[in-house]
Structure formats: C-alpha cells, structure tokens
N, C-alpha and C positions, 0 to 999 in steps of 0.2 A: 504588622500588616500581613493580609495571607495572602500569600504567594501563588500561584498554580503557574504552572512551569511546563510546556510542549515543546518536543522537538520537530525541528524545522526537516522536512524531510526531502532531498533534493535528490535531481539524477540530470547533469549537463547540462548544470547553470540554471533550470524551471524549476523552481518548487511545484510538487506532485499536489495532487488534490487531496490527499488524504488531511497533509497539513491542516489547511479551511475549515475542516470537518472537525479535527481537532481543537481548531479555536471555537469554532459554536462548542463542544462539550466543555473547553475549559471554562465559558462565560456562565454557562449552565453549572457545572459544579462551582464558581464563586458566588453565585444568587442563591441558593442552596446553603450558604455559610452565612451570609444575613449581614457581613462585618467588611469592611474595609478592605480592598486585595487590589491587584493588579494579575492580569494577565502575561506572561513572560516568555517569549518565543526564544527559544536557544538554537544557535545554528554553527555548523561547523564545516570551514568550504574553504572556499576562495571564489572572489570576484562575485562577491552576490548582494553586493551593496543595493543595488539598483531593486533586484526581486526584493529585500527587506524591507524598504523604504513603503514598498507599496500594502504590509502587512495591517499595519495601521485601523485602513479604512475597512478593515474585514472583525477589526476587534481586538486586535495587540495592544497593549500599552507602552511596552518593550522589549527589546528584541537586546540581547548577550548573542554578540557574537563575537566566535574564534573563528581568527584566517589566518592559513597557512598554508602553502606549496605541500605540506605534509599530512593533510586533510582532506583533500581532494578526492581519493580515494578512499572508503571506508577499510579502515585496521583495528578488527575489534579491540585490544587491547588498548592503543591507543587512544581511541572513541571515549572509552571507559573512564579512564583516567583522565582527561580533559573534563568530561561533563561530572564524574564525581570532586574532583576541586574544586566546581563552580557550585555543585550543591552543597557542598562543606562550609563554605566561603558563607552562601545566601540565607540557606534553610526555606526553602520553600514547603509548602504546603502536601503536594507530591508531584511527581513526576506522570506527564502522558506522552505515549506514543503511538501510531499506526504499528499495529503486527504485521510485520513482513517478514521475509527470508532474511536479510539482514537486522533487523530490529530483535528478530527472535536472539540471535547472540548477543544481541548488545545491550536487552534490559535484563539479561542474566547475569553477566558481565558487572552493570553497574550496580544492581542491586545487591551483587556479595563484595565491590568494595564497600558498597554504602552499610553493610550489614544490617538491610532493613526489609520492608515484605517484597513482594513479587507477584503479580498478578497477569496472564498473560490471557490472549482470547479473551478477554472481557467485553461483555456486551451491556454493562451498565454499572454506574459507579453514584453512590449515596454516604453524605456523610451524617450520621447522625449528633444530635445536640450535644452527645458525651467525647464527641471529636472521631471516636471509631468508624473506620474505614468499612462500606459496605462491598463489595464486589461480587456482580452475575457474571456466571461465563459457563458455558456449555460439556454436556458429557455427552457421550456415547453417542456421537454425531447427532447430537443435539434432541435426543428426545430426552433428555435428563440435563436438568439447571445444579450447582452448585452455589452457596453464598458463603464466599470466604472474607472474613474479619482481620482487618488489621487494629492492635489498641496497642496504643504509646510506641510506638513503632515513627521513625522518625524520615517522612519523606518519601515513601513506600511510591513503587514504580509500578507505572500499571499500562499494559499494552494493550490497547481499544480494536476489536475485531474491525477493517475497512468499511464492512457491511453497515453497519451500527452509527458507523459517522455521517452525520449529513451537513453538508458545508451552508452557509450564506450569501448571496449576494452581498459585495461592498454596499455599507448602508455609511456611513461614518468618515466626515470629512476633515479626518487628523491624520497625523502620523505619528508611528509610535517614536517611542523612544528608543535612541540607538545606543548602545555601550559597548564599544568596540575594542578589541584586544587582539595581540598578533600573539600566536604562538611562538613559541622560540624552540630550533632545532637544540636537543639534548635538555628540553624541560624538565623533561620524565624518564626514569630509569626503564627500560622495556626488556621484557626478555623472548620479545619477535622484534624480527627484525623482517620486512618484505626486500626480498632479493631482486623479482621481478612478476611483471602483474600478464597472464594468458587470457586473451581475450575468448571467452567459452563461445561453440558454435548456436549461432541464433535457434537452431533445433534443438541445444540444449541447454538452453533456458529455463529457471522455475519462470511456470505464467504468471507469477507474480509481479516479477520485476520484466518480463518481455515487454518491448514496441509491437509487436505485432504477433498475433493470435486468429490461427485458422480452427475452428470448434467446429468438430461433427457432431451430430445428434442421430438419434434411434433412426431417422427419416435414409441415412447413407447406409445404415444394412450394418450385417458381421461380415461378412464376403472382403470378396478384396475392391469393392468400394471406397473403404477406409482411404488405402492407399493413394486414392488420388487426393485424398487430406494432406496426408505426409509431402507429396508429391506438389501440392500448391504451395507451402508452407515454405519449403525449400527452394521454391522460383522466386517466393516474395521475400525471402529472409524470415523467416517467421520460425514462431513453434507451434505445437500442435495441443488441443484439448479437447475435452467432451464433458458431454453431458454426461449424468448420472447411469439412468441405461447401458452407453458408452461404455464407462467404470465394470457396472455389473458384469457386462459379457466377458470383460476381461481382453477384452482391444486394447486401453489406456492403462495405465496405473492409477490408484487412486490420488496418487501428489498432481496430474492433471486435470482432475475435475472441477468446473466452474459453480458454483450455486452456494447456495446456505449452507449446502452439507460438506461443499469441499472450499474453493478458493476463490476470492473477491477479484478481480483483476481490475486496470487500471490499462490497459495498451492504450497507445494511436491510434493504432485499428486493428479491429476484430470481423471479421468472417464468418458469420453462424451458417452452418451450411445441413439442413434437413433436419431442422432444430425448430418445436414448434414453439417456445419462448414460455413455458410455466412458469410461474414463479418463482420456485426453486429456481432454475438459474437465469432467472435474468434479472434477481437480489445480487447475482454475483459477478455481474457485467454492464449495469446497465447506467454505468458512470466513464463509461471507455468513452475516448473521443471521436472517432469515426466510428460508426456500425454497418456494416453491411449484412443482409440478411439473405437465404436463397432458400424457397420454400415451393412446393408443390401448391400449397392451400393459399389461394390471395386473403384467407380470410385470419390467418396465423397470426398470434399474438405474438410473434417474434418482431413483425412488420412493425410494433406501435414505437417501437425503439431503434428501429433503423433509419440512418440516413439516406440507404441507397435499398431500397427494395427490388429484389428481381423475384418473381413469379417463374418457377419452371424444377426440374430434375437435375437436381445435382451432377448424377450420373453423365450427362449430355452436356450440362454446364460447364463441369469442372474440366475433362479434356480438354474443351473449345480454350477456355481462359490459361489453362498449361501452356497450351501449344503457343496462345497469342503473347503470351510473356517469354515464350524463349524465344520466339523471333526477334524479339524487342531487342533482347541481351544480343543476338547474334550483329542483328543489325548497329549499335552500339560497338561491339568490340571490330 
C-alpha cells in the first residue's frame, strides 16, 4: 500500500492552515501513483484529540499520533527521533511538510536519521512511472528553477513552500482513522537536554511563526516614517515587515520580507500599511486571518484582500491609532 505521510503542524492547540494545504498536495501526489494508498497525518502534541478527529473531512484517512507532556514544545532532536521510528516502523511513500523556521531544522534532522533525500522549498513534487522522485524548488530568488531526483532512496522528505499549498474546504463526511500512542519519558537516548524554554520578544519574532504582523510598503517613505511601523507593532505586540522596496532601501533585512521572493506568513492579523498589494506580496499574505489595509489610493489592490479597509495617510494615521492604544493600556493598568 503507498503511504504518503504529512506532518500535522500546530501552535496552541489549532492546527495552522498550512497542514490543509498539505492534505490537498498529499491526495494529489496519491492520484498521480494510480495504486492503492492512504493518506497519513502524523502529529505530535498533547491534547489534540478533538483538532484530529476533525482532519478526516478535509481528506485524512489516518492520523499517528504521539502525545506527550514532552511534545508540546518543539525539540529538534527529539521531533526527529519520534517521527524517524514511526517511518522505520511504516515505510511510507515519503514524507511532506510546510517549510517553516522550525520545519527547516526538523526535515534536516529526520532526513539524516532516515539516511534518505531531502528536498526543501519545494514548489512541486511528480512521481514518475520508474517510482523516481521529481522535485521543483527555486534559485536565485526565484528566477531560476531546479529539478532534483530522488531514485531508490527510501521515504525521501520534502518540505513544500506555504505559497504553493492551497487547502480545501471540508468536502468528506468520515473520520479518519486514529492510532494513538503515548510517548514514554526516557524512550529515546537524547544528547539535549531543554533546561528552560525564553519566551522571545514579539518584535523578535520570524514573521513566520508571528500572531501579529505590522508590514510597511514603498507608500511610508525611507524617512523616519518607518518608525511609527516599529512603533505600532510594539503597542499591539507585534513584529514588523516589508515589502520588497522596503528590503531594497535597506530599512528591513531581507529575513523580513513578505512575497514570492521572501516569506509566506500566516498571522491573526496583519496591518499592510502604504502597501499597494502586487502580487508579489500579497502571494505571501494573502492566507492571514484578519487583514487590515491603509492606503492613500481607494482604488489599491491591497483593498481586494482586506477585511478592514481604511482610505487615508499612514503618516496621520499611524500617530492617531499610537496614541489611541496607549491610552487603552493606560486606562487598563
């Protein structure tokens, strides 16, 4: 039976949307095999029974899951060794994940216990009829393609760009199958050990894994403009990004830019502030759950992806809504 195998991808108990997206690519890479499979969601947590159960109706057939007090928190090491015992154990087909800040350690990780290929940034995955592994994924910020081959390579791990994923409505009125398994403290010989976990300041967040993302664009200037970005960002708990321009001027670093050519995000809410919404990056935001937009031009293609549109000058805007949230805080404390 061939197997295709996605990790379940969670942050405080919700499975994240990229997961969904992953199950549409895994059904797609099994109709593509032409043979008999299952789809196979692996998760590793605690207390996620309830989110699992509902995986079913989106296209799981079954869900491996490890739960444990000692899960909870992602320990590359750890991670590793759990999910390469369950592939030793299975032998699936291969392995999918979302590329994230944390995913990046952790199909590096399994793939050299697993001693098999590795495919990271992948924007498309083909197998052909002799069983070899096709894999695209991007060069030189993405005006040059790559197609790396896996043959006889046993389970090969391949990390799917966020961008690339597109999820489905629940169509499917099952539920998967659940095989559940408790990890036991001293399973595995470890040579880390976590002493204690620092909660990093929400401004220094990757906008990968941030709740909440304040993005300036070309429209807030190089000036000190910017500042009242940083400046909002830090009233709301937030971190800060930019568009591509942004990048260029050298305001931002390039590990903050949102679009095709830098980072996919996923927040609560996102703030596009003087951002007219090209393409380019609103391929790399435009799966965020709130959007708020603020634009000079009513007629911005930033607007067709916002939930809260406001029409006006950042510059005049951004003080106004500063000031109106520290009062909030004062008023509060």
């Amino acid at each position: 039976m061939n197997d295709i195998w996605l990790l379940v991808q969670h942050r405080e108990g919700s499975i994240e949307e990229n997961t969904f997206g992953l199950i549409s690519e895994a059904r797609r890479i099994l109709a593509t095999l032409g043979t008999e499979g299952m789809v196979t969601a692996v998760a590793l947590g605690q207390d996620l029974r309830d989110e699992l159960n509902n995986l079913g109706a989106y296209g799981v057939d079954r869900v491996r899951y490890v739960e444990s007090e000692l899960l909870v928190r992602y320990q590359g090491e750890l991670f590793a060794m759990v999910l390469a015992d369950q592939v030793r154990k299975h032998r699936p087909v291969c392995f999918i994940m979302a590329q994230t800040a944390e995913t990046a350690d952790l199909s590096a990780r399994l793939a050299a216990l697993l001693e098999t290929g590795l495919a990271t940034c992948a924007m498309d995955l083909d197998i052909d009829s002799t069983g070899t592994f096709h894999v695209v994924r991007p060069l030189d910020n993405g005006y040059r393609f790559e197609d790396i081959r896996f043959a006889g390579k046993d389970t090969p791990v391949i990390a799917f760009l966020p961008a690339v994923l597109t999820s489905q409505e629940p169509d499917r009125d099952e539920q998967a199958e659940l095989w559940f398994e408790t990890l036991e403290e001293g399973a595995f010989s470890l040579k880390t050990k976590v002493l204690r976990t620092i909660e990093a300041d929400p401004g220094d967040l990757d906008i990968e894994e941030a709740d909440i993302i304040v993005a300036g664009g070309r429209g807030v200037g190089k000036g000190e403009g910017f500042a009242a970005i940083h400046e909002l960002a830090k009233a709301i708990g937030g971190t800060v990004a930019g568009t591509r321009p942004v990048i260029d001027w050298q305001i931002l670093p390039y590990e903050r830019q949102i679009g095709q050519t830098g980072k996919t995000v996923l927040p609560r809410l996102i703030i596009n502030c003087g951002i007219s919404g090209a393409n380019e990056y609103t391929a790399g935001m435009e799966k965020s759950q709130t959007v708020v937009a603020i634009n000079t031009d009513p007629r911005a293609r930033i607007f067709r992806f916002a939930d809260l549109g406001i029409v006006g000058d950042v510059h005049e805007l951004l003080p106004m809504l500063i000031e109106r949230l520290q009062n909030i805080k004062k008023s509060a404390s």
